[in-house]
C-alpha positions as CSV (number, residue, x, y, z in Angstrom):
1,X,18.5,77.5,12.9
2,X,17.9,81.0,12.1
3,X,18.2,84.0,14.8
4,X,15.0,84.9,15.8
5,X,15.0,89.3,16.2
6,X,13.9,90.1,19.8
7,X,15.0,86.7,21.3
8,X,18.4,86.5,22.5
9,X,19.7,82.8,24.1
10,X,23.1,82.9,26.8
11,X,24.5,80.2,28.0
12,X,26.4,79.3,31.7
13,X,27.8,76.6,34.1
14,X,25.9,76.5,37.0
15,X,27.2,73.1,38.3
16,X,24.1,71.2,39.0
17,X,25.9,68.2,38.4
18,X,28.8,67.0,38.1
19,X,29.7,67.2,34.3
20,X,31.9,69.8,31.9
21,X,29.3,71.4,30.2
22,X,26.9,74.2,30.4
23,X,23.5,73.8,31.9
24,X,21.8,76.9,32.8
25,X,20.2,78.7,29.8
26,X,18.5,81.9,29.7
27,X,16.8,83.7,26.7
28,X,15.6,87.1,26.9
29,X,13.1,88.4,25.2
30,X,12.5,92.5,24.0
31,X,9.7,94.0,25.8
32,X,5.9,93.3,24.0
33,X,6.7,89.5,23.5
34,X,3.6,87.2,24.1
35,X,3.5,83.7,25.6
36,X,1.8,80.5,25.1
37,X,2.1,76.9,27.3
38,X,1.2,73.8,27.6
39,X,2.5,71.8,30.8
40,X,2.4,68.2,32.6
41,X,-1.2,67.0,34.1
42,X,1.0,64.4,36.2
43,X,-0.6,66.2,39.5
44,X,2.9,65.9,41.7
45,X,4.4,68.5,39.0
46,X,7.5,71.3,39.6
47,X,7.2,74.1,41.3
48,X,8.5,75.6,37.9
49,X,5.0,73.6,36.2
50,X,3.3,76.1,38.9
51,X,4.7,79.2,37.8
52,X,4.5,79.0,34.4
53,X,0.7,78.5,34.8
54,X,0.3,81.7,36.7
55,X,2.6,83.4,34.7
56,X,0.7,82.3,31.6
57,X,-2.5,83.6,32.5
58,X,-0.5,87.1,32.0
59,X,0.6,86.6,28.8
60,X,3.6,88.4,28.3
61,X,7.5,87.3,28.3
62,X,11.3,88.6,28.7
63,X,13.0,86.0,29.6
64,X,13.1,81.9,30.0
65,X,15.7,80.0,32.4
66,X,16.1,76.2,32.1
67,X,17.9,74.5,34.7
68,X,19.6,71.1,33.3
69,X,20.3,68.1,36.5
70,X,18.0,69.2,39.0
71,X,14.2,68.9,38.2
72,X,13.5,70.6,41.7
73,X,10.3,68.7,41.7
74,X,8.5,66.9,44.9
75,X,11.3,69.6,47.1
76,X,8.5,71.4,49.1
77,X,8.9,74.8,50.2
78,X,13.1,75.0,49.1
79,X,11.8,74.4,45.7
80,X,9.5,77.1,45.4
81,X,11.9,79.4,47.1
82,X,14.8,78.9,44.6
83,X,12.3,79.5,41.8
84,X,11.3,82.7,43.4
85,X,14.8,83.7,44.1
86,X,15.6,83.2,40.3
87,X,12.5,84.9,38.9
88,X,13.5,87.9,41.2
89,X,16.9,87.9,40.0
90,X,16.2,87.9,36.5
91,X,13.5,90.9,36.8
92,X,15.7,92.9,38.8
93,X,18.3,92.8,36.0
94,X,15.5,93.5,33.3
95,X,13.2,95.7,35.4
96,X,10.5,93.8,34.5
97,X,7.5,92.4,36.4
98,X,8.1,88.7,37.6
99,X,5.0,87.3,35.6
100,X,7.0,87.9,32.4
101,X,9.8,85.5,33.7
102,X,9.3,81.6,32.8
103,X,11.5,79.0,34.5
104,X,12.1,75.2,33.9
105,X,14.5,72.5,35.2
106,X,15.2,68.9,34.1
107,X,16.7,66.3,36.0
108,X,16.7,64.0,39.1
109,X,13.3,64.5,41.1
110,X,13.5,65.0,45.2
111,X,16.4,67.0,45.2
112,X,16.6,70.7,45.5
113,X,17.7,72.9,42.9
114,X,20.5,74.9,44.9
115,X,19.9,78.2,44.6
116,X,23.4,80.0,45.6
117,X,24.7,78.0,42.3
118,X,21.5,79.0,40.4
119,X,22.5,82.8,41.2
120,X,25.9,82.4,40.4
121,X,24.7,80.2,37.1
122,X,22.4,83.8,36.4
123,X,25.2,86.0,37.0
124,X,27.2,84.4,34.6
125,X,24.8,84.0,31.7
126,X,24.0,88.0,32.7
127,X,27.6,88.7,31.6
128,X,28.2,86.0,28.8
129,X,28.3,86.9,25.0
130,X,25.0,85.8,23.0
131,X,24.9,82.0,22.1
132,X,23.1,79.9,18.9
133,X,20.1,78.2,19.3
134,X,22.5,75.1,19.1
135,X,24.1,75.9,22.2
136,X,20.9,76.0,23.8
137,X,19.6,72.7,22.6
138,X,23.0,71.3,24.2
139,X,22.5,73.1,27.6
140,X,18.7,72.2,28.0
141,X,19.6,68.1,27.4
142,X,19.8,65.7,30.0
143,X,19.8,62.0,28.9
144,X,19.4,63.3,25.6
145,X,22.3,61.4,22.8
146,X,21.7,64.3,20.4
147,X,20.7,68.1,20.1
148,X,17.4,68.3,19.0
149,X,16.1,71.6,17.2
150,X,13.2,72.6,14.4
151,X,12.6,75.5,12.2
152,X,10.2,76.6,9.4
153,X,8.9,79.8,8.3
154,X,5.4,81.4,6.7
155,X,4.1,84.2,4.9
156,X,2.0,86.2,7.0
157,X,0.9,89.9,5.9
158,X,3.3,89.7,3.4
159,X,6.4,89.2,5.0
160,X,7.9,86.4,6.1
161,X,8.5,84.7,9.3
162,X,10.8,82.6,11.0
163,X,9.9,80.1,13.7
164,X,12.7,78.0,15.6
165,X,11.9,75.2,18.4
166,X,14.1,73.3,20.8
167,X,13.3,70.5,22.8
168,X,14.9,67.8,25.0
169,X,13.4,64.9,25.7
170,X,14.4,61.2,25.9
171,X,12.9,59.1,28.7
172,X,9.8,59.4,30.6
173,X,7.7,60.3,27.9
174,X,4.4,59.9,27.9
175,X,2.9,63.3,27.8
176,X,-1.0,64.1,28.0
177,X,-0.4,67.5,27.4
178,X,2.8,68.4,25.3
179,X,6.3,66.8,26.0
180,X,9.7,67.0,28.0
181,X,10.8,70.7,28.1
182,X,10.4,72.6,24.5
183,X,10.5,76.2,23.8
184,X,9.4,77.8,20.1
185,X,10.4,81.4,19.0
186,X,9.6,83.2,16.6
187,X,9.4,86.8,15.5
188,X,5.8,87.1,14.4
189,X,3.3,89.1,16.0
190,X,0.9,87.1,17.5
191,X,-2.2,87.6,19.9
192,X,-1.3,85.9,23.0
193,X,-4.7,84.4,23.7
194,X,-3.9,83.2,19.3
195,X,-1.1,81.6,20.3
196,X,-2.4,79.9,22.7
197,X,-5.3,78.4,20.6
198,X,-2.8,77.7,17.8
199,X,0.3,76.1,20.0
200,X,-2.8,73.9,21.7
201,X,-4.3,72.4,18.4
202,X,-0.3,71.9,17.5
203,X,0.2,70.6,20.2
204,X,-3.1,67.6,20.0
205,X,-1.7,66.3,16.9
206,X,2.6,66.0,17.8
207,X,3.3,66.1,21.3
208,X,0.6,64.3,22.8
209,X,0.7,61.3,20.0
210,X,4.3,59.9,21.3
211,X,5.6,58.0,23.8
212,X,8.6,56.5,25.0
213,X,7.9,54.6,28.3
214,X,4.2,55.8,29.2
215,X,5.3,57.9,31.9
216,X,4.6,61.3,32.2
217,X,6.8,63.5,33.9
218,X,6.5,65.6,36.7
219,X,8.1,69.2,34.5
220,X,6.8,68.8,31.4
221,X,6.4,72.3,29.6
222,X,6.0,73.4,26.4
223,X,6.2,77.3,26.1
224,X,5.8,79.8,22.6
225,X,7.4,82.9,22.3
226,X,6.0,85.8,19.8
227,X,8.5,88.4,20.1
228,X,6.3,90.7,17.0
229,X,9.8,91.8,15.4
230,X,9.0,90.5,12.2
231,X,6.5,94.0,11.9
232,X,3.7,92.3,10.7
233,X,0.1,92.8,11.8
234,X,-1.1,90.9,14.8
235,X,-2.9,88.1,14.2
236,X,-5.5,88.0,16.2
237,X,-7.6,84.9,14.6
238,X,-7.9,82.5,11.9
239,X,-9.3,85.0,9.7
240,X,-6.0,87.3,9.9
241,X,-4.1,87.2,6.7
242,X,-1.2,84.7,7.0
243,X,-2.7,83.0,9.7
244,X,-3.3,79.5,8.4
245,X,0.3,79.3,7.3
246,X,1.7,80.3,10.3
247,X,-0.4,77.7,12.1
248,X,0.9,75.3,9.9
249,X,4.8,75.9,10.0
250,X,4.1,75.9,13.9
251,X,2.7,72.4,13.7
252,X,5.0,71.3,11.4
253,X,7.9,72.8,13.8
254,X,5.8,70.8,16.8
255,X,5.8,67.2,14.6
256,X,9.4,67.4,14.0
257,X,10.3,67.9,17.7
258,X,7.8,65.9,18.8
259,X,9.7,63.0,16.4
260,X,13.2,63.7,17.0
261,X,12.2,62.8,20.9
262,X,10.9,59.5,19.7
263,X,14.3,58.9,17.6
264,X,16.1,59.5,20.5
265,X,13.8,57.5,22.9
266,X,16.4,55.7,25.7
267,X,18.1,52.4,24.3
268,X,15.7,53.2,21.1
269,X,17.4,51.6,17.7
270,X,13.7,52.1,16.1
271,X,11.0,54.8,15.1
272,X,7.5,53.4,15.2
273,X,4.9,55.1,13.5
274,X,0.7,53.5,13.8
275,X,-1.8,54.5,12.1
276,X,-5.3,53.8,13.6
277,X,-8.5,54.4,11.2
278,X,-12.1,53.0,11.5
279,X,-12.4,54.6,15.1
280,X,-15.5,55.4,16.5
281,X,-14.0,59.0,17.3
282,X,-10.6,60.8,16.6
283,X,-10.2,60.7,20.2
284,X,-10.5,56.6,20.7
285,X,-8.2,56.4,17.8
286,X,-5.7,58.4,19.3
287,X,-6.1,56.4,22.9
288,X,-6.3,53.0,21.0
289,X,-3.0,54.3,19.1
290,X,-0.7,54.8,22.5
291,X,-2.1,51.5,23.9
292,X,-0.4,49.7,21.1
293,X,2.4,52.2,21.6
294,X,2.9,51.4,25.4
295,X,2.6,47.7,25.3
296,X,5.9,46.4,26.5
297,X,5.1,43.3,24.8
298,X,4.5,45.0,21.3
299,X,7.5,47.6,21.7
300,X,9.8,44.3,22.8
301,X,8.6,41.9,19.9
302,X,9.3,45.2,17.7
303,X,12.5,45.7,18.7
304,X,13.1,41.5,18.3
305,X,12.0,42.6,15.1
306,X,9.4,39.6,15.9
307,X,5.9,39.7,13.3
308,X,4.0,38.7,16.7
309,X,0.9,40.7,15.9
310,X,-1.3,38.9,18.4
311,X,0.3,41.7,20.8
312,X,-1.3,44.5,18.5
313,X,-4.7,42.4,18.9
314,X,-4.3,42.1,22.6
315,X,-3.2,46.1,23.0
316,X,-6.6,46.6,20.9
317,X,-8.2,45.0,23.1
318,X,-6.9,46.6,26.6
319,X,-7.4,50.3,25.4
320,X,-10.8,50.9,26.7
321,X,-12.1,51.9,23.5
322,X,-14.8,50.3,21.5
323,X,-13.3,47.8,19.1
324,X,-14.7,44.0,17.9
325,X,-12.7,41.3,17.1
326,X,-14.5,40.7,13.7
327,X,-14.3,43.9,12.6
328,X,-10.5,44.9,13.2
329,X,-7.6,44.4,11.0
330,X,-3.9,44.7,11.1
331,X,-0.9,45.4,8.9
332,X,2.7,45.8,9.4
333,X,4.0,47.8,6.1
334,X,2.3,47.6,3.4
335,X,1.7,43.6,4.4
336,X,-1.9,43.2,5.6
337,X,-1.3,40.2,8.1
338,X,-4.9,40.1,9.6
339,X,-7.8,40.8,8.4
340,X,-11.7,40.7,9.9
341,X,-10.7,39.2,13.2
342,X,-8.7,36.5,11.6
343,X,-5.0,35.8,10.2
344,X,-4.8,36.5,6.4
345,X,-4.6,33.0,4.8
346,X,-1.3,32.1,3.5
347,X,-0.1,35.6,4.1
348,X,4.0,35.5,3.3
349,X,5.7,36.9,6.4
350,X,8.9,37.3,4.6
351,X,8.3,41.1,3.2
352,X,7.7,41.9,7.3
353,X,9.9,40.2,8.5
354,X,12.3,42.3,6.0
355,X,10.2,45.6,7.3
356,X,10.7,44.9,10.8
357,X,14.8,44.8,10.3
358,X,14.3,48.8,9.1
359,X,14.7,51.7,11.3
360,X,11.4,53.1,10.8
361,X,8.4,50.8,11.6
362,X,5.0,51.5,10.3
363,X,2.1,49.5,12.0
364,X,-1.5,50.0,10.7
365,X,-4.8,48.9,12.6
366,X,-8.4,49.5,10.9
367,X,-11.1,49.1,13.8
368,X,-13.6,48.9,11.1
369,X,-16.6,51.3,13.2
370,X,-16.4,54.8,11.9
371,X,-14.3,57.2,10.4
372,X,-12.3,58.0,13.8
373,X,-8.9,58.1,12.9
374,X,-5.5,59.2,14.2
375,X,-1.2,58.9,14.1
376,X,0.8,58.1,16.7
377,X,4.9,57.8,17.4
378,X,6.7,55.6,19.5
379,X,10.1,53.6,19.7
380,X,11.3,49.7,20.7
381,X,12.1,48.2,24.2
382,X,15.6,47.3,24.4
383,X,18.2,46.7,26.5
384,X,19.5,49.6,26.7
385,X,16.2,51.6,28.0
386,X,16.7,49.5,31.4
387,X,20.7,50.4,31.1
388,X,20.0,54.1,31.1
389,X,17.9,54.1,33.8
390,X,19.1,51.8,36.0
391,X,22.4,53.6,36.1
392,X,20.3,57.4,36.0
393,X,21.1,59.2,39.2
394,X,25.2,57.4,39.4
């Protein structure tokens, strides 16, 4: 991943837990960089979720601190306070306003985040030598197996741009807003209230289409950073030159993170992709899409690698949407295995059953009632999800 000019990531030990690695990470940012965020809507959210909202309505950045082991969520009053202590630590050393500090943490809810090792954690990164974007990736992860990082770049005013995300992210995943924790850089000037309009329509279409377990966590955050080094003009709209394609690569940065949480999905061996058309909206598509990607029963027959597509029909069914049984069909591949409410006659199973020993999964559902359409990402039930999280805070 490439540097990105006026972002510069550090990493420390802070100790949250009780591991030999770093987990405090802190990017700062060069004065005039704009911010964009999505967060959690699960309503018992972080003290962190709270800042960054108010901090968001400012627009403006210099630094981001993530916290990995300690979500410091549902801690009270010691929560805020150690959020506040960091945010004034970190403007003190950049004599900078507080509202243009962002702060996350990850981790184990109901336990406070301790601030004399967060300060010590800050003091540290203050003094460390500039880190890659891998490093970053590394410190940020929690149950994560792998580092997960995106890039892509755009023309825009005629020169180009580079954007970089990071994101971590592998259990309780089921975001109605954007994902896990996941920063984006880049060096483009961008509008701030832009930004925001482009990182939410990203957003609609990657990190709100997965799932892992249907839970939605309680620090989910999703910020954009638009450090402007890149010297092009602002863009302010849609109709700026370079716009479109630097909405683009940011979506395309967005989809990629957005899969490589699904790929890593706790105890996941498989990537599941559905494809919902014949909605009656976008929007029922999409919901009708994450029933069938929540349903224990279809993520555990997938990961059986078992054709039992009588769990699609009964996730159909439960979503809320509008949807008859005589108009909906079903297909797993390319192999159409149901077909106007009823099985296809003399269908061969053996081509799925060779599609559902694959990694990558495709399941396709026509509602046959409009034009409503919509993709959506998800992983198997195995073993190993209830492994991982049975054995999470030992």
């Amino acid at each position: 991943m490439p540097d990105i000019a006026g972002a510069t990531p550090y990493v420390a030990r802070a100790g949250y837990k009780e591991w030999d690695r770093c987990d405090l990470s802190y990017v700062r940012f060069d004065a005039g960089t704009t911010v964009a965020g999505v967060t959690t809507q699960n309503l018992c959210c972080s003290a962190e979720v709270d800042l960054c909202r108010a901090h968001l309505r400012h627009g403006l950045a210099r630094a981001l601190v993530v916290n990995a082991g300690n979500s410091n969520a549902f801690t009270g009053q010691r929560g805020k306070d150690a959020v506040d202590v960091i945010v004034g630590q970190v403007a003190a050393h950049l004599s900078c306003d507080v509202t243009e500090i962002f702060v996350s943490s990850t981790g184990v809810i109901g336990v406070p985040l301790p601030i004399d090792k967060a300060q010590a954690g800050l003091e540290a990164a203050f003094g460390a030598a500039p880190c890659s974007w891998a490093d970053i990736t590394h410190g940020i992860g929690t149950t994560d197996t792998f580092a997960k990082g995106a890039t892509a770049s755009a023309m825009v005013d005629g020169r180009k741009v580079q954007i970089v995300g990071i994101i971590k992210g592998s259990g309780m995943i089921a975001p109605d807003m954007a994902t896990m924790l996941g920063y984006i850089f880049t060096d483009a000037a961008v509008d701030a209230a832009f930004l925001q309009q482009l990182l939410s329509a990203a957003n609609k279409s990657s990190f709100s289409c997965i799932t892992v377990d249907s839970d939605t966590s309680t620090s989910d955050t999703v910020l954009a950073f638009a450090t402007g080094q890149a010297g092009n003009m602002q863009l302010t709209s849609y109709d700026d030159a370079g716009a479109d394609a630097f909405a683009a690569a940011l979506s395309d940065v967005c989809r990629q993170l957005a899969h490589l949480v699904v790929r890593d999905g706790e105890g996941a061996q498989k990537f599941i992709e559905i494809q919902v058309t014949g909605a009656a909206s976008n929007d029922s598509a999409r919901r009708v899409g994450l029933a069938i990607a929540n349903s224990p029963l279809v993520k555990t027959a997938i990961a059986g690698e078992d054709a039992n597509w009588g769990r699609v029909v009964m996730a159909v069914g439960k979503a809320g949407e509008p949807a008859n049984r005589d108009t909906l069909s079903i297909r797993f591949g390319s192999t159409l295995v149901a077909r106007n409410g009823l099985a296809v006659a003399d269908y061969d199973e053996a081509p799925v059953a060779r599609h559902l020993k694959q990694k990558e999964i495709e399941i396709g559902v026509d509602l046959g009632l409009g034009s409503g359409h919509a993709t959506v990402w998800t992983c198997d039930l195995t073993h190993g999800y209830i492994s991982i999280n049975a054995d999470y805070r030992s």
